[in-house]
BAZA-196675 format. One record per residue (C-alpha): residue in three letters; x, y, z; residue number from 0. Coordinates in steps of 0.1 Angstrom, whole numbers, plus 2048, in hexadecimal, padded with zeros to 3 digits. Example, Ala and Ser with C-alpha at 12.3 -4.5 7.8 and 13.67 -1.06 7.14 Angstrom:
2
   res     X     Y     Z     n
   ALA   87B   7D3   84E     0
   SER   889   7F5   847     1
END
This chain:
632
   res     X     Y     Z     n
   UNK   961   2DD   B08     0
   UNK   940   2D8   AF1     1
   UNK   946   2DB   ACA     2
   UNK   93F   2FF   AC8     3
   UNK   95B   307   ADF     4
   UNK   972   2F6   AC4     5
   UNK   964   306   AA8     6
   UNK   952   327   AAE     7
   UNK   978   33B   AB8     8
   UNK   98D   330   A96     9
   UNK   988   348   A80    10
   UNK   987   33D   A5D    11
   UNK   99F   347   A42    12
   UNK   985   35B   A2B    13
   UNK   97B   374   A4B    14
   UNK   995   38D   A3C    15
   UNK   97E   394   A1E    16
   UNK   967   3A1   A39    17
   UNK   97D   3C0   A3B    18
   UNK   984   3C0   A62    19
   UNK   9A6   3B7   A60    20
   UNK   9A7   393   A6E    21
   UNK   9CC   387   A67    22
   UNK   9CE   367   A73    23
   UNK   9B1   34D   A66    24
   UNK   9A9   32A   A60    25
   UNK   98B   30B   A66    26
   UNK   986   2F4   A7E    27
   UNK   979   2D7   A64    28
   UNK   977   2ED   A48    29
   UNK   98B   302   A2E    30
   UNK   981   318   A18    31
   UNK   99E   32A   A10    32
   UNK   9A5   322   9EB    33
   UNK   97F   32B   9E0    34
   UNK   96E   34B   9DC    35
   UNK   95B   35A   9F3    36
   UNK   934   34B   9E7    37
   UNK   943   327   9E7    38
   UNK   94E   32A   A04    39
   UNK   92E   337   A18    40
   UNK   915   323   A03    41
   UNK   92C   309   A10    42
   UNK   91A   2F8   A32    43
   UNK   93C   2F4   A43    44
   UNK   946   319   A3A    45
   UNK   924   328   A41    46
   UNK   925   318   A63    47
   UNK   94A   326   A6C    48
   UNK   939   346   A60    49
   UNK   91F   344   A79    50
   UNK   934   337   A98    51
   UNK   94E   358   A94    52
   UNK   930   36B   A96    53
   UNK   936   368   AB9    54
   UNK   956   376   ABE    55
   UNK   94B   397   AC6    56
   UNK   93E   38C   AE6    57
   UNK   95F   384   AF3    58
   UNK   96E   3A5   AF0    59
   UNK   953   3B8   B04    60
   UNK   94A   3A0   B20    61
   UNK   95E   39F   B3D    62
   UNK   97A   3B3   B2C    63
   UNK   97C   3DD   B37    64
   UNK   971   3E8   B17    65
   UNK   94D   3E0   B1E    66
   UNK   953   3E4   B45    67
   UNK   95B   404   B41    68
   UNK   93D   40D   B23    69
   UNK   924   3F8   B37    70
   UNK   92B   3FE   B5E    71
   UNK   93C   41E   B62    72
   UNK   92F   442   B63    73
   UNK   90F   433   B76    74
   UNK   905   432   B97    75
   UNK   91A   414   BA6    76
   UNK   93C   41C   B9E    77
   UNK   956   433   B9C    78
   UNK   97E   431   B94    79
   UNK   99C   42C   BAB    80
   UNK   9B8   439   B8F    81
   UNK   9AF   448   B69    82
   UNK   9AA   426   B58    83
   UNK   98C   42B   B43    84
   UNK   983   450   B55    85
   UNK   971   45D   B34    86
   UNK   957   443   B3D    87
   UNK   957   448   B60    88
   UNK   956   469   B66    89
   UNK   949   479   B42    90
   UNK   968   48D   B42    91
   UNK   97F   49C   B28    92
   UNK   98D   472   B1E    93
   UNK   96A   46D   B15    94
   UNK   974   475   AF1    95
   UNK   977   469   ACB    96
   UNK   999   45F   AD1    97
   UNK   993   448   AEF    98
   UNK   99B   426   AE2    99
   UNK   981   410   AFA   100
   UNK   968   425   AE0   101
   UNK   97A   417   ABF   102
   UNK   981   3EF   ACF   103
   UNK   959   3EF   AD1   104
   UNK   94E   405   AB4   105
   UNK   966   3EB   A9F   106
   UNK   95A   3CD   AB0   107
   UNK   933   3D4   AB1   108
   UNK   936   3DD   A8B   109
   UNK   94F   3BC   A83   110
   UNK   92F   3A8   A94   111
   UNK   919   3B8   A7B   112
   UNK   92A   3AF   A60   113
   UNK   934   38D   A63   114
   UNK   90D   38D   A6F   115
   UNK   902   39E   A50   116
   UNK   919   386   A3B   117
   UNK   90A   368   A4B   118
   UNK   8E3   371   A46   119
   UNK   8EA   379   A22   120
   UNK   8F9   358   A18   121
   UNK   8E4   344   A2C   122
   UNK   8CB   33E   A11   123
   UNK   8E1   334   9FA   124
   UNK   8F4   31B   A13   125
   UNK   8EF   2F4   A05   126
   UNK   8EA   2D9   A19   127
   UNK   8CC   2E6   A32   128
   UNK   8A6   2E7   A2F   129
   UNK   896   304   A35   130
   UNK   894   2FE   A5B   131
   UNK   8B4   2F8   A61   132
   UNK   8C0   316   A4B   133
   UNK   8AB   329   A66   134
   UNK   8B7   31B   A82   135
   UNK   8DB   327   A78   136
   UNK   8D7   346   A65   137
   UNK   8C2   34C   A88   138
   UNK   8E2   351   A9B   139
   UNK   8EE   36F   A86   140
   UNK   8CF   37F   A89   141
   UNK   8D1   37E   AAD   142
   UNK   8F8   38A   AB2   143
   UNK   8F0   3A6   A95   144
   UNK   8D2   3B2   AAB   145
   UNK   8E9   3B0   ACD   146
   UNK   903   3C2   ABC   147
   UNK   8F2   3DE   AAD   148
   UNK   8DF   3E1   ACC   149
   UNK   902   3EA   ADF   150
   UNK   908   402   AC1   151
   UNK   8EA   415   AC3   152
   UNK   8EB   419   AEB   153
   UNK   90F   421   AE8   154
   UNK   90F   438   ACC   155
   UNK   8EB   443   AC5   156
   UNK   8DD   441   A9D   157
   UNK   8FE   43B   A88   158
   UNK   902   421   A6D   159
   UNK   8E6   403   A6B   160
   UNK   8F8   3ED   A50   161
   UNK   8E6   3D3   A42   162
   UNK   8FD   3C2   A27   163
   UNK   91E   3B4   A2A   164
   UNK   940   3C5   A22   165
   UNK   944   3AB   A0A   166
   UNK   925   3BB   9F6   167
   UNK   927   3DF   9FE   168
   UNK   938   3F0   9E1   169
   UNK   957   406   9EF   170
   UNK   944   42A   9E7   171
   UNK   925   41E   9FF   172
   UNK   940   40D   A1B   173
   UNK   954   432   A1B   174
   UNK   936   44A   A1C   175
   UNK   921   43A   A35   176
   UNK   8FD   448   A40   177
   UNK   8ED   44B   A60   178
   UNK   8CC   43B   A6B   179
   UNK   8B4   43F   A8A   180
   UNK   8B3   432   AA9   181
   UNK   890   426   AA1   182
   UNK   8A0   414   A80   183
   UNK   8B9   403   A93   184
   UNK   89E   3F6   AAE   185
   UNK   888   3E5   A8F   186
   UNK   8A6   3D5   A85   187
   UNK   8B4   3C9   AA7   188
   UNK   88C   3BC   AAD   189
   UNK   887   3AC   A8F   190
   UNK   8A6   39B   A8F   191
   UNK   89F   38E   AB2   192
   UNK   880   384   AA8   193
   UNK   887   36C   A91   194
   UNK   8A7   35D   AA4   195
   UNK   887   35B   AC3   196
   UNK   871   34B   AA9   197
   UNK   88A   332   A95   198
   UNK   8A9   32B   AAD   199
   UNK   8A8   30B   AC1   200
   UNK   890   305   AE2   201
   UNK   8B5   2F8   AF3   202
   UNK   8D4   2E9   AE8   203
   UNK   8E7   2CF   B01   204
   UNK   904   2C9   AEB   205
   UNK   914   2EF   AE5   206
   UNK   916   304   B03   207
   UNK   917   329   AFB   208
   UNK   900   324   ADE   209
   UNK   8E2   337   AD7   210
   UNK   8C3   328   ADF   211
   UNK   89D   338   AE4   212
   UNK   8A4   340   B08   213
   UNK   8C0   355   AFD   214
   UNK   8AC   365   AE4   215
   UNK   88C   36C   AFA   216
   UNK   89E   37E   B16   217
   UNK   8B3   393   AF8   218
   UNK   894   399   AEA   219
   UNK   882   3A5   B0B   220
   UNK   8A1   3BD   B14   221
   UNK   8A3   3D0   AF4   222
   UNK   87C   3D4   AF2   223
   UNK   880   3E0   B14   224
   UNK   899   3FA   B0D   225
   UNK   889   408   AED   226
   UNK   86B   414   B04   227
   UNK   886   431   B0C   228
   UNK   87F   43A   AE6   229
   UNK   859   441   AE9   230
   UNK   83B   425   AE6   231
   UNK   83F   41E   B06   232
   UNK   825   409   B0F   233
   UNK   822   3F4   AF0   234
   UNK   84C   3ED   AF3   235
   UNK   848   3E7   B16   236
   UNK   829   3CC   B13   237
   UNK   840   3BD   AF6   238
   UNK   85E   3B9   B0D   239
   UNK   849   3A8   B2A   240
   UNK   83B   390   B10   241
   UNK   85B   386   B09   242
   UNK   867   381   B2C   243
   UNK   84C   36E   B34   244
   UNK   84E   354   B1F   245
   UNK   86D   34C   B2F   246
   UNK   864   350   B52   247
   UNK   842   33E   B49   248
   UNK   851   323   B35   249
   UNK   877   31B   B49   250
   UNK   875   2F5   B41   251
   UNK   871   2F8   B20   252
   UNK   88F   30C   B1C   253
   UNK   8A5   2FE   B33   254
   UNK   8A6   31D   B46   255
   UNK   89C   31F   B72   256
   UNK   8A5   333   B8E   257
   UNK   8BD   323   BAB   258
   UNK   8AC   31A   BC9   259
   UNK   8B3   32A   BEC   260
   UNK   8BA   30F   C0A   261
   UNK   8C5   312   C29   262
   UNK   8E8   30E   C25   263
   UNK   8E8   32B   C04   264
   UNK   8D1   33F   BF3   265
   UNK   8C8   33C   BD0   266
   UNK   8D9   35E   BC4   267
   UNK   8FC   34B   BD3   268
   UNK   8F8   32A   BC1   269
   UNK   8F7   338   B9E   270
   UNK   916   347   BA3   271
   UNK   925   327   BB1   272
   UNK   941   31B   B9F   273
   UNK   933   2F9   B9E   274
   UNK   91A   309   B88   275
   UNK   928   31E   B71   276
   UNK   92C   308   B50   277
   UNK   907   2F9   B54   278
   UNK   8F4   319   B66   279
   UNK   8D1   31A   B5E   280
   UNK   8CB   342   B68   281
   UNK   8E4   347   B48   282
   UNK   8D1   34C   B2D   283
   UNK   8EA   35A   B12   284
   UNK   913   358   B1E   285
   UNK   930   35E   B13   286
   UNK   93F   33D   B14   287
   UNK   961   333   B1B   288
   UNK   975   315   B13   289
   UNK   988   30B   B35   290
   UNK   99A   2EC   B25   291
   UNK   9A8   2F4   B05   292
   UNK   9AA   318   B09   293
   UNK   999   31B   AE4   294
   UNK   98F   341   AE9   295
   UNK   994   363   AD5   296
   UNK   9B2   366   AF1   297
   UNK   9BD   344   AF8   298
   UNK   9BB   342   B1E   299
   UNK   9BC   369   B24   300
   UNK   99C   36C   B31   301
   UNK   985   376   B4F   302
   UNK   99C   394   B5C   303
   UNK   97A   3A7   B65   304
   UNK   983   3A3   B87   305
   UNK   9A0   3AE   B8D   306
   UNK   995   3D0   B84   307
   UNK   980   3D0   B9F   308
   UNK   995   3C8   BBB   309
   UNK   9A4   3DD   BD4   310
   UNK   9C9   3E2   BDD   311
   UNK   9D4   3C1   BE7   312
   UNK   9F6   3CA   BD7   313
   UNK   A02   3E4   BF2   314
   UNK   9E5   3F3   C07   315
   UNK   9DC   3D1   C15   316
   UNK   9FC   3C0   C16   317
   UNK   A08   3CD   C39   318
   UNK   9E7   3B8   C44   319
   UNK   9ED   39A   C30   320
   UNK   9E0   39C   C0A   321
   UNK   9F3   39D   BED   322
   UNK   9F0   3A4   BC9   323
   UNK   9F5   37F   BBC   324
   UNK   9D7   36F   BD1   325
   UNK   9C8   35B   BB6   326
   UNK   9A4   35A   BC3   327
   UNK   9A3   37F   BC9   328
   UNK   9B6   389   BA6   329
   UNK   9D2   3A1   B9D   330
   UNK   9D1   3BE   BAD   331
   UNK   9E9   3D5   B8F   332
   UNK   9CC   3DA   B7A   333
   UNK   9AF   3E6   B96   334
   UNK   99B   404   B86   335
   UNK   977   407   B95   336
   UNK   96B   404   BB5   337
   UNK   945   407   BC5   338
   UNK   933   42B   BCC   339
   UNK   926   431   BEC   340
   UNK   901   42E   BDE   341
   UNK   90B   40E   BD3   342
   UNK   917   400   BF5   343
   UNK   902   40F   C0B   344
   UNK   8DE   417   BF8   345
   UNK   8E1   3FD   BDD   346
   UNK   8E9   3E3   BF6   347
   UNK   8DA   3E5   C1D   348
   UNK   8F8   3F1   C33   349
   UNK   8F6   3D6   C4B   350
   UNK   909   3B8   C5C   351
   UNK   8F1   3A0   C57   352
   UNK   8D6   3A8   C39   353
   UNK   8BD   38F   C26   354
   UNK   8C6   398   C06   355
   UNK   8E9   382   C03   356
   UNK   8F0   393   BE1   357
   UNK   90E   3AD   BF3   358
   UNK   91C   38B   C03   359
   UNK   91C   375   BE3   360
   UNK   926   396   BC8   361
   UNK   943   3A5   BDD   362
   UNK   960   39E   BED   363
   UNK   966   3AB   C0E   364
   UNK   976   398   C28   365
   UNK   99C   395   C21   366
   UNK   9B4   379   C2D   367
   UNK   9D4   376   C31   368
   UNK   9E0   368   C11   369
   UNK   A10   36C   C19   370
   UNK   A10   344   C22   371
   UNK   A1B   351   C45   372
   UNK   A09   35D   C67   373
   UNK   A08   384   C68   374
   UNK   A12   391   C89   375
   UNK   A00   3B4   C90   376
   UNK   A1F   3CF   C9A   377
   UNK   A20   3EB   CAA   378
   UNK   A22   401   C8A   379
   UNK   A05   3F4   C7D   380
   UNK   9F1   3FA   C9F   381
   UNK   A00   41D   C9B   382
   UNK   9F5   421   C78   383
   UNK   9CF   416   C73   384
   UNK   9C6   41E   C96   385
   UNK   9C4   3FC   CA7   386
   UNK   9C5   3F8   CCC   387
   UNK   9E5   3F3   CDA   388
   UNK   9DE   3CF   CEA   389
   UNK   9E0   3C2   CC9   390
   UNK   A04   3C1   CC6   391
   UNK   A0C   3A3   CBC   392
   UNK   9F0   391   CB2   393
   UNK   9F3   379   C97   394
   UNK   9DA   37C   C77   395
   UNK   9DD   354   C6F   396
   UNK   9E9   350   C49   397
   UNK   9CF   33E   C37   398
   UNK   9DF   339   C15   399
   UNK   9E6   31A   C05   400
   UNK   9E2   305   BE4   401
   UNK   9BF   2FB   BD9   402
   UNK   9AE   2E8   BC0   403
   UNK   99E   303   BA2   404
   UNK   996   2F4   B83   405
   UNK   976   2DB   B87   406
   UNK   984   2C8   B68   407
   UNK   9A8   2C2   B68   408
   UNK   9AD   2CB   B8F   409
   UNK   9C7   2EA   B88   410
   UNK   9DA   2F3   BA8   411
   UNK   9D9   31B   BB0   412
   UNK   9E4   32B   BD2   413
   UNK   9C9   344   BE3   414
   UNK   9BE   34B   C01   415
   UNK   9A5   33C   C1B   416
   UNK   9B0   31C   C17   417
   UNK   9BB   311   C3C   418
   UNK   9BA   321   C5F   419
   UNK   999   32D   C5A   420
   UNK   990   32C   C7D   421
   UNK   984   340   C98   422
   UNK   99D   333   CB4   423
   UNK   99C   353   CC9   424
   UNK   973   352   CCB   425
   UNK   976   378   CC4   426
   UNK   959   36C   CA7   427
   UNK   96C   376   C87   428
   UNK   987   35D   C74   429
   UNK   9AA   35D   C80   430
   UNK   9B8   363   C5A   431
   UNK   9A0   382   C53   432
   UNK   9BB   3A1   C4B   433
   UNK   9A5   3BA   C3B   434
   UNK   981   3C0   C3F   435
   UNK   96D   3D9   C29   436
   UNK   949   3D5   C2F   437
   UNK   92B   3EC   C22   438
   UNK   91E   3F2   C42   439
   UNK   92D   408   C5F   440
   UNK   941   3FA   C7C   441
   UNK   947   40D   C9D   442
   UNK   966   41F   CA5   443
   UNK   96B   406   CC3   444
   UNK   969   3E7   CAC   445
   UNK   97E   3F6   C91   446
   UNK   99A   3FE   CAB   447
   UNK   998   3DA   CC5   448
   UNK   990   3BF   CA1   449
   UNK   9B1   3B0   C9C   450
   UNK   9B1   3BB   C71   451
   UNK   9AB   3D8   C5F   452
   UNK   989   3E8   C5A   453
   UNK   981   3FE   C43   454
   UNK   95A   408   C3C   455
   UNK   942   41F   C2F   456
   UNK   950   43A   C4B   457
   UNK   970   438   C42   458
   UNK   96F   435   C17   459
   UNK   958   452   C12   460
   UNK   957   477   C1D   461
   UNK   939   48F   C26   462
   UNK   92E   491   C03   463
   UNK   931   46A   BF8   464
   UNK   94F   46C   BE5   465
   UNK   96C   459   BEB   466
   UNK   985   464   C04   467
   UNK   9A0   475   BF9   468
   UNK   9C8   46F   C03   469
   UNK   9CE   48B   C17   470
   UNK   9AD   492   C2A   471
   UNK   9B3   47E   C43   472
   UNK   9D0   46C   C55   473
   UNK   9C4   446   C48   474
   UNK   9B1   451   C2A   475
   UNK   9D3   44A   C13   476
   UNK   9CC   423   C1D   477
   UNK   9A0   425   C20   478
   UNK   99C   431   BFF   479
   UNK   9AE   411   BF1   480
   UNK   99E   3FD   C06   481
   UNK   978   3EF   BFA   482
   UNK   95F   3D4   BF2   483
   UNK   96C   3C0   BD1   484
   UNK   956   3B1   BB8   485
   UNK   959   38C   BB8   486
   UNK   940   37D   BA1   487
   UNK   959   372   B88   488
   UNK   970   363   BA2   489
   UNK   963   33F   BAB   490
   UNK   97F   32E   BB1   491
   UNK   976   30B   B9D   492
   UNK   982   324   B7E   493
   UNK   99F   336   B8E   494
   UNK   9BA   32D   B79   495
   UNK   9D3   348   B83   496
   UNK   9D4   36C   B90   497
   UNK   9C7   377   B73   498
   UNK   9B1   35D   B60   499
   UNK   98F   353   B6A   500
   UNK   983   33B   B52   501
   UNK   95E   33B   B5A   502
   UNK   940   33F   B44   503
   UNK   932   365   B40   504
   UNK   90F   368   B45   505
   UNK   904   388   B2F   506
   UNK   8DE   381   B34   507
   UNK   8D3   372   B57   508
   UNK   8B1   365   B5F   509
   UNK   8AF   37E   B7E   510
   UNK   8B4   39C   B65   511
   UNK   896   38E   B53   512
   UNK   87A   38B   B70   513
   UNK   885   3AF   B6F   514
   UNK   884   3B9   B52   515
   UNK   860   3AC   B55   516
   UNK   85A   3C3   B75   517
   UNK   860   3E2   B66   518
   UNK   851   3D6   B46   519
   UNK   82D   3D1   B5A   520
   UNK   832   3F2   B6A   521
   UNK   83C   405   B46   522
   UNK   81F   3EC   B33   523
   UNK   801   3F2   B48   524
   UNK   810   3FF   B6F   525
   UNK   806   3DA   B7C   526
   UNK   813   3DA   B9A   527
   UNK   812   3BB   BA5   528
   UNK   81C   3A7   B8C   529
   UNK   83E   3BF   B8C   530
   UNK   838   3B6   BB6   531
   UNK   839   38F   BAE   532
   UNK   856   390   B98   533
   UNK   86F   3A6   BAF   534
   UNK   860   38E   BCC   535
   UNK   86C   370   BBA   536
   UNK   894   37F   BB6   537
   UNK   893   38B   BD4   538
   UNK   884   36B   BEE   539
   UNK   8A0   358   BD6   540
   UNK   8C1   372   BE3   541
   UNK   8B7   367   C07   542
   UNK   8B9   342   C13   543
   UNK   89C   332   C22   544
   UNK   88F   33A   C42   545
   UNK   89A   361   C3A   546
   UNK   883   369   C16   547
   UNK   867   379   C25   548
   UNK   87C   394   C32   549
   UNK   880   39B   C0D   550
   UNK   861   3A0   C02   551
   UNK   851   3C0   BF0   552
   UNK   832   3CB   BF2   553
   UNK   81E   3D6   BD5   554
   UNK   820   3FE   BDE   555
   UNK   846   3FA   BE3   556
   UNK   848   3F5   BBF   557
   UNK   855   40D   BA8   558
   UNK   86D   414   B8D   559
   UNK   885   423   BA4   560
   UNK   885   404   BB6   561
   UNK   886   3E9   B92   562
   UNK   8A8   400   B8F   563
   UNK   8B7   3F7   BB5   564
   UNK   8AD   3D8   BB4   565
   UNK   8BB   3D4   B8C   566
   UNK   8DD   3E4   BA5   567
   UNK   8D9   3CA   BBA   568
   UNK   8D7   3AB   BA4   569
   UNK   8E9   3B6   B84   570
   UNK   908   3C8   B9B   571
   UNK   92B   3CA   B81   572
   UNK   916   3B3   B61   573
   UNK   91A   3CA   B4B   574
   UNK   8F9   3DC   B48   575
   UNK   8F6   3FC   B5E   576
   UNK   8FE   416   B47   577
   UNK   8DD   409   B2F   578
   UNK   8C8   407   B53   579
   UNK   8D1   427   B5A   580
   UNK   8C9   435   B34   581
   UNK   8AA   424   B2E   582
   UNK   89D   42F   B4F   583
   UNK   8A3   453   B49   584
   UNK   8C0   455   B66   585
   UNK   8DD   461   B4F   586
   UNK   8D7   487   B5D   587
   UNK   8ED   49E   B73   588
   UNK   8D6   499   B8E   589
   UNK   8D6   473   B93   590
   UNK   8F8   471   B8E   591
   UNK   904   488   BA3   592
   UNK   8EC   47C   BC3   593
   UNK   8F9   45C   BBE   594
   UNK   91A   460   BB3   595
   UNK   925   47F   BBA   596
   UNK   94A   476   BA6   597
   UNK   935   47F   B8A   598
   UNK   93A   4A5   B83   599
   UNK   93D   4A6   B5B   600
   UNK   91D   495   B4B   601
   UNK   90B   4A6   B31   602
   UNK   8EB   498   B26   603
   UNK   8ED   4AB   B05   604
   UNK   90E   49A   B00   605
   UNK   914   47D   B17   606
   UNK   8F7   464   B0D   607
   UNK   904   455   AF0   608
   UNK   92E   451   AEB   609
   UNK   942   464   AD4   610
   UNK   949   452   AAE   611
   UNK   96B   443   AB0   612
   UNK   984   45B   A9D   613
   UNK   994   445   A8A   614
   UNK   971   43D   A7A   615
   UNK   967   461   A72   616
   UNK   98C   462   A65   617
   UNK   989   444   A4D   618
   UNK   96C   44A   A3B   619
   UNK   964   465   A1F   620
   UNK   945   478   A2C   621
   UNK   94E   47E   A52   622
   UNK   941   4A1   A4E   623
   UNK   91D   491   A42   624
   UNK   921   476   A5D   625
   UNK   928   48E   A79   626
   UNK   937   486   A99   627
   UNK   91E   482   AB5   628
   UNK   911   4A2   AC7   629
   UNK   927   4B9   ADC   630
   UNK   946   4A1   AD9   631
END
């Protein structure tokens, strides 16, 4: 792994000082531990420690429920299979200051700011640099201090824009803390990604996960773009599409390009190859994880974003052939979400054989038998889902079997679709498939003659688009477990067990960005077709060649209705719905409920921003003056 993966996760032995409670510190070439605080950050060595743990926070809200659950849920395109992280999902009475998803990112937003703060207010007195190079580091910090306080202000609306370190802050001003606006924090989050835009480097070929311009251009263009939900809309709007046109405009200079489509793949399918995850040039800022020495904030406990998304493999799929330990799928003990009707069927075209690859290569949906032995199909289970009776007997081929995961090193994991994936009986579908849960709708006939279990769109969701219910009817007990699975955090190259996927996490994409330019033209100056060209260009690259004019818009098809279903389609489980949805205006009663009709508690008075974490309001000395946040 490059240098920065060696150094940028140790945490040095001062942090405590910072007042977060860090325990457990030390340097990677450098200790500062028996000097005071001012040595050691004027120090090169320490400064530089200081500015590679101001990346930690990243790692705790990236691929990790926390910021699933704050980011994706209560939206559009999901909704929950048990209560894990309901307050977010369905705005009801767990959305509250006690919830403790609230207080892991309040705390970790904030710890970001600080070591931020500390970094940018040392830096001048740092020895050893010129001016430029001073920049080029301090740069960093700016940029992670605006990310972070742009999470805080979209989670939690105006509360507390700090400035100075802890280490600086007398203890009167750290206990009675003061609000500021909205407006207030947006200077700070644009200034500060301003100057990491104008002073970090054009590309770096020797640290991967570090902060470069690209990184900074496309931050830059999605926070301009979601302060024109604050008012001045046009002039942030015409601010953001600069921004993402530089990058768009200027790719090789960054080091940043869209895949390719071919014939074999399209170009939407290639950047989430494995084969392409560590060097991908659509990832523009990433949460990047070290696969070989396991030098992260949680060793090698990472990547478990999946498995929250995946349906019951553990017992409604088993009589079929899946299992809970199928490393390529995940673990199914920890599955929470799962997709919205609008999602599957609206979102994405309900049909066999669409253009638009981006259901195929986001979701998983054809299941294989994964128990190392052929299934034989019994009478019980004819009996049970509804299959015809001449398939007594029929064997669903196992296709587990050990494969090769890790592209450096060559780990070992067992998964499935490894062998007999083959069509021997000519019926057209694979002798191993199991379970089959597409977004389109099959015919009774087919359901009941295919030799594995369907479930669709029919059979998950009732009159109304919610999810079936155990009870009203004789197989909705098994359909409502039963449903596409994300999978864009499952190549197998970074498998490493049921649990750990050890791939890079994109957190900005160059696809986001050509939209973020879209709806930036339309907001700017309602230019059509520039927004036209953009959304043409993502969309002829989700189809392989010979297939990319069937995915073309025309101008008049472009609207901001359509930015957000295509945003749907592209950025589907990354993280940023809930900010599409609130920057767009959709966080209402009546959006939510027509396209997820789950949704039966929001409150726009209440439910824009989160409530402050209670353990906040309870440690500080003015929580009256503070004020918890409307209606909570």
């Amino acid at each position: 792994m490059q240098k920065i993966m060696k150094k940028i996760y140790y945490k040095f032995s001062l942090c405590i000082l910072l007042g977060i409670g860090i325990s457990s510190c030390s340097l990677d070439e450098w200790n500062p531990s028996t000097v005071d605080v001012e040595t050691a950050y004027t120090n090169r060595g320490g400064f530089e420690s200081l500015i590679n743990y101001c990346y930690d926070g990243l790692y705790y809200f990236y691929g990790k429920v926390d910021g699933i659950g704050a980011m994706e849920m209560g939206t559009d395109l999901w909704t929950n299979v048990t209560n894990t992280e309901s307050g977010f999902i369905l705005y009801n009475s767990n959305m509250n200051p006690q919830l403790g998803t609230l207080n892991t990112i309040w705390g970790g937003m904030y710890a970001t700011v600080n070591y931020c703060n500390t970094a940018i207010h040392y830096a001048p007195m740092v020895e050893g640099y010129t001016e430029a190079e001073r920049n080029v580091k301090v740069a960093e910090a700016h940029f992670l201090r605006g990310w972070a306080n742009w999470h805080l202000v979209e989670q939690f609306g105006g509360v507390s824009l700090t400035t100075v370190p802890s280490t600086e802050t007398d203890r009167a001003s750290q206990n009675n803390p003061t609000r500021s606006s909205e407006e207030e924090f947006y200077n700070l989050i644009i200034s500060d990604l301003q100057f990491a835009a104008a002073n970090l480097p054009d590309r770096t070929s020797a640290e991967r996960g570090r902060l470069t311009k690209k990184a900074a251009y496309a931050m830059l263009a999605k926070a301009l773009l979601q302060r024109t939900r604050l008012g001045d809309q046009e002039e942030y709007a015409r601010l953001a599409l600069e921004a993402a046109e530089e990058l768009i405009n200027n790719g090789d200079k960054y080091g940043a390009a869209l895949y390719e489509s071919d014939a074999q793949r399209s170009g939407f399918g290639k950047l989430w190859d494995g084969a392409n995850n560590k060097n991908n040039t659509e990832f523009l800022f990433l949460e990047a994880v070290d696969h070989i020495d396991g030098r992260n904030p949680e060793n090698w406990n990472r990547g478990r974003t999946r498995q929250y998304y995946l349906m019951d493999a553990k017992t409604t799929g088993a009589p079929w052939g899946m299992q809970e330990n199928d490393a390529w799928l995940s673990r199914a003990n920890s599955r929470a979400f799962k997709p919205t009707k609008y999602l599957l069927t609206e979102i994405f075209e309900p049909v066999a054989d669409p253009a638009d690859t981006r259901f195929k290569e986001s979701f998983f949906y054809a299941y294989y038998n994964a128990t190392w032995s052929d299934k034989v199909v019994s009478s019980g289970m004819v009996n049970t889902y509804g299959k015809n009776p001449n398939l007594v007997g029929h064997v669903i081929k196992n296709t587990a079997a050990t494969g090769q995961s890790q592209v450096e090193g060559g780990r070992a994991i067992n998964h499935m679709g490894l062998v007999n994936m083959v069509d021997n009986d000519g019926d057209g579908w694979l002798d191993g498939l199991s379970v089959f849960a597409p977004n389109w709708t099959m015919s009774a006939a087919e359901k009941a003659d295919l030799p594995f279990w369907i479930v669709d769109p029919a059979d998950m969701f009732d009159a109304e688009g919610k999810w079936v219910v155990a009870g009203s009817s004789a197989s909705a007990i098994y359909d409502r477990e039963v449903y596409p699975s994300l999978k864009k955090f499952s190549s197998l190259e970074w498998v490493y067990d049921r649990q750990n996927w050890m791939g890079d996490i994109p957190i900005i994409r160059l696809g986001e960005v050509y939209l973020i330019a879209a709806e930036a033209a339309l907001l700017s100056s309602n230019d059509v077709n520039k927004a036209q060209t953009y959304i043409n260009t993502i969309r002829r690259r989700a189809a392989v060649v010979g297939r990319q004019s069937e995915m073309e818009i025309d101008a008049s098809e472009v609207t901001l209705d359509f930015i957000l279903a295509e945003r749907g389609r592209e950025l589907v489980g990354e993280q940023t719905r809930w900010y599409d949805l609130k920057r767009m205006g959709k966080l209402n009663p009546t959006y939510l409920r027509q396209t997820n009709p789950e949704i039966l508690f929001f409150d726009p008075a209440k439910h824009s921003v989160r409530p402050i974490p209670q353990p906040f309001l309870d440690a500080i000395a003015n929580p009256t003056e503070f004020e918890q946040n409307e209606n909570y």
